[in-house]
C-alpha positions in Angstrom: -0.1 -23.0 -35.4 -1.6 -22.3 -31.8 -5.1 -23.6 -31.7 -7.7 -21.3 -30.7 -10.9 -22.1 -28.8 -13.3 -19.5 -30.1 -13.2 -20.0 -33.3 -15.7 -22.8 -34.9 -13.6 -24.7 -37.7 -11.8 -26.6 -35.4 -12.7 -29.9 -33.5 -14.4 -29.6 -30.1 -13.4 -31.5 -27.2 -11.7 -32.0 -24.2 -8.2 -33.6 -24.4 -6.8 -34.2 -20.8 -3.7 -35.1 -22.6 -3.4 -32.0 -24.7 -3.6 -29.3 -21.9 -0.8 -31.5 -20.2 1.2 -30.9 -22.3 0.3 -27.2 -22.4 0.9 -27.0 -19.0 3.9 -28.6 -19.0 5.7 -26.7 -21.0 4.6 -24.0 -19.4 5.8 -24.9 -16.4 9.2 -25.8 -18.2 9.7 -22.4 -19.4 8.8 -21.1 -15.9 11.5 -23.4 -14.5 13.8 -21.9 -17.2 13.7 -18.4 -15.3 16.3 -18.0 -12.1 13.6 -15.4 -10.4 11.3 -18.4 -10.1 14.0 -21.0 -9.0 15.2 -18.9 -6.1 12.3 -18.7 -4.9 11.2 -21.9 -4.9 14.2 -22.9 -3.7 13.9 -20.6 -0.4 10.0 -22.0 0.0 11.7 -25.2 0.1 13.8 -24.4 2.4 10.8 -23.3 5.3 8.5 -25.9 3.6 10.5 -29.1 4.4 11.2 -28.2 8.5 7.8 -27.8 8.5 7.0 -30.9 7.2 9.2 -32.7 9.6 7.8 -30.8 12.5 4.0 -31.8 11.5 3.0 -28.2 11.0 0.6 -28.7 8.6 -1.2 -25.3 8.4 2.1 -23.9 8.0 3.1 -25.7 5.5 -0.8 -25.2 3.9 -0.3 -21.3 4.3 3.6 -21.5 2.7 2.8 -23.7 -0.3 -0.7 -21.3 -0.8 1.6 -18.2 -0.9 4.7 -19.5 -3.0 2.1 -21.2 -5.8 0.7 -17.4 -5.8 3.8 -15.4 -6.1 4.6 -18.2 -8.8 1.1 -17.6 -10.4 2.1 -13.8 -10.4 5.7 -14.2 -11.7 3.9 -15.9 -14.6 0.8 -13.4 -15.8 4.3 -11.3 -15.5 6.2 -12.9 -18.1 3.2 -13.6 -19.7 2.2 -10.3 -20.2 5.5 -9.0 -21.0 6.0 -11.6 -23.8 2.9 -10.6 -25.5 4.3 -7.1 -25.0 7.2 -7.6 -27.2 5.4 -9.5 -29.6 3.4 -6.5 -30.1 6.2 -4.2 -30.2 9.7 -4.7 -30.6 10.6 -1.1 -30.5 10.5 1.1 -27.2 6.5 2.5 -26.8 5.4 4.7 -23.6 2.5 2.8 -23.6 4.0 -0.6 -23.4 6.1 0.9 -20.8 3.2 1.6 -18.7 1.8 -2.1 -19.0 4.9 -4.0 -18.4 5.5 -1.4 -15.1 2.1 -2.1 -13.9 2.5 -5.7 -14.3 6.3 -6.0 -12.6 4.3 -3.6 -9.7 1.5 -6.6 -9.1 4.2 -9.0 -8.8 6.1 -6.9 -6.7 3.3 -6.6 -4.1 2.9 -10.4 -3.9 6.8 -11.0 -4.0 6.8 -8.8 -0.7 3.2 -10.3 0.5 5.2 -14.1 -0.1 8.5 -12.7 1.9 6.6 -11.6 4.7 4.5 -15.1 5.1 7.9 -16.8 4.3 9.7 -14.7 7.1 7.2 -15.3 9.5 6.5 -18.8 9.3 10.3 -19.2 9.1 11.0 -17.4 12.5 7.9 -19.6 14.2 9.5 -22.5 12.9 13.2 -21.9 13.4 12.8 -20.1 16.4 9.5 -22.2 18.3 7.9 -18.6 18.7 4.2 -17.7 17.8 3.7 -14.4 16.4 
C-alpha cells in the first residue's frame, strides 16, 4: 500500500533513504521510456563537446533545459497514468486532460530543440548567435 502523507495514523518522519528509493524508481521507469532516452541521448551528444571545450554556461544552459523537458515528459506520463487509472474506457474529458498535458510537453520539447540547436551550432560551428 502507497503511504500517504496527509493522513495522521501513520508514523512521521523524514527518511532520506525512503524517498531514494522513491525517486529511483522513478527515475527507472522514466529510463524505461525510448522518448526520454533519445533525448538524453542527443543532450549528450552537445553536452560532452561542451565540456571538453570549457564552455561552461553552455553546458549550464543545456543540462537546465534537458532536466526540464525531462521534468515535463514526466508530469506527462504522470498525468496520463493517473488518467487511465481513473478510466480505462475512452472519456472526452480525459481526452481533453491528456491533450493538454502532451501540448505542455510539446512546447518545452520545441523550447529544449531550439536551445539544443543553438548551442550545438555555436559549438560545432565556433559561431555566436
Amino acid at each position: 500500500m502507497i503511504k500517504n502523507k496527509f493522513q495522521k495514523n501513520q508514523k512521521d518522519g523524514y527518511h532520506p533513504i525512503l524517498k531514494l528509493k522513491v525517486i529511483l524508481s522513478g527515475l527507472r521507469f522514466a529510463m524505461a521510456d525510448t522518448a526520454v532516452n533519445y533525448k538524453i541521448i542527443l543532450s549528450v551528444f552537445v553536452i560532452v563537446p561542451s565540456l571538453f571545450l570549457h564552455q561552461w554556461i553552455d553546458t549550464s544552459v543545456i543540462i537546465l533545459a534537458t532536466a526540464m523537458m525531462i521534468s515535463a515528459e514526466l508530469f506527462n506520463t504522470a498525468i496520463e497514468a493517473v488518467c487511465d487509472y481513473m478510466q480505462s474506457e475512452f472519456d472526452p474529458k480525459i481526452k481533453i486532460i491528456k491533450d493538454v498535458s502532451a501540448a505542455a510537453t510539446t512546447i518545452m520539447i520545441v523550447a529544449w530543440i531550439i536551445v539544443l540547436a543553438v548551442e550545438a551550432y555555436e559549438l560545432f560551428f565556433n559561431i555566436t548567435l
